[in-house]
C-alpha angles and dihedrals in degrees: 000000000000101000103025093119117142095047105090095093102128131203096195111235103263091053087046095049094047095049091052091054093053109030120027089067088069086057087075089080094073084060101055130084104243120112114269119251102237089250093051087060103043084050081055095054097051095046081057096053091041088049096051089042101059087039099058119102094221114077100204084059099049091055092052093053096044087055095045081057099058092046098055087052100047117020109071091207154352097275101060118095112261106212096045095031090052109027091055097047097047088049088055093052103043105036142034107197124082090231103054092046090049086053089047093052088049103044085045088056087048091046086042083052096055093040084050093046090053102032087050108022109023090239127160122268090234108165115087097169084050098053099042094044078050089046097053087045093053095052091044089051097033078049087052093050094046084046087044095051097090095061094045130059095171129057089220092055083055091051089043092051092050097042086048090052080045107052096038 
């Protein structure tokens, strides 16, 4: 219990009620036997990093698999850039109002910091009120794209569908 920090991010118990009726049914899919969409695997691996990440009990490490994470979901390559890339695309998914995205852009950028300052610099991972506000985030957006696997076989259509809300 010493050194269980970063894992005070709450969903308060009607949102996570409600989360658990619409969208873990859709996790059954990783059970069958049926192949895998390309987009169904590439929700699984993510939800693996995501998983090791905030199990880990280093929390350096648990920051840098939570963002690899991200970025697997919601860059389609290497060459896009990853804050506004995935900033943006996780505030589309996880929030309606122009307010709240804005928040989640700004609180990704923050978490990306902190990733930057201990992949680079071997700094400390020092926010606490950063990193649980980008946890919750990332299970609520990690949550959307599992919702979302039925309607998409391919990664890039999910992409489509988030860049289209975005730019209109």
């Amino acid at each position: 219990m010493l050194h269980s920090g970063f894992f005070n991010w709450k969903v308060p118990f009607a949102e996570l009620d409600e989360l658990m009726k619409q969208g873990f049914r859709n996790c059954a899919a990783f059970f069958e036997k049926a192949p895998l969409s390309e987009f169904k695997q590439r929700v699984k691996k993510a939800i693996d990093a995501y998983s090791q990440g905030v199990a880990s009990y280093d929390t350096a490490n648990r920051l840098i698999y939570a963002m690899s994470a991200a970025e697997h979901l919601l860059l389609r390559d290497a060459s896009e850039p990853i804050q506004t890339g995935v900033g943006e695309r996780m505030a589309f998914l996880i929030a309606t109002e122009a307010e709240d995205r804005r928040a989640t852009v700004g609180n990704f950028k923050k978490a990306y910091a902190l990733r930057s300052k201990q992949v680079h610099h071997l700094g400390g991972v020092d926010d606490e009120e950063v990193l649980a506000t980008f946890f919750r985030n990332m299970w609520v957006m990690l949550f959307q794209a599992m919702q979302a696997m039925p309607r998409f076989e391919k990664h890039s259509d999910f992409l489509d569908a988030i860049d289209r809300v975005k730019f209109t």
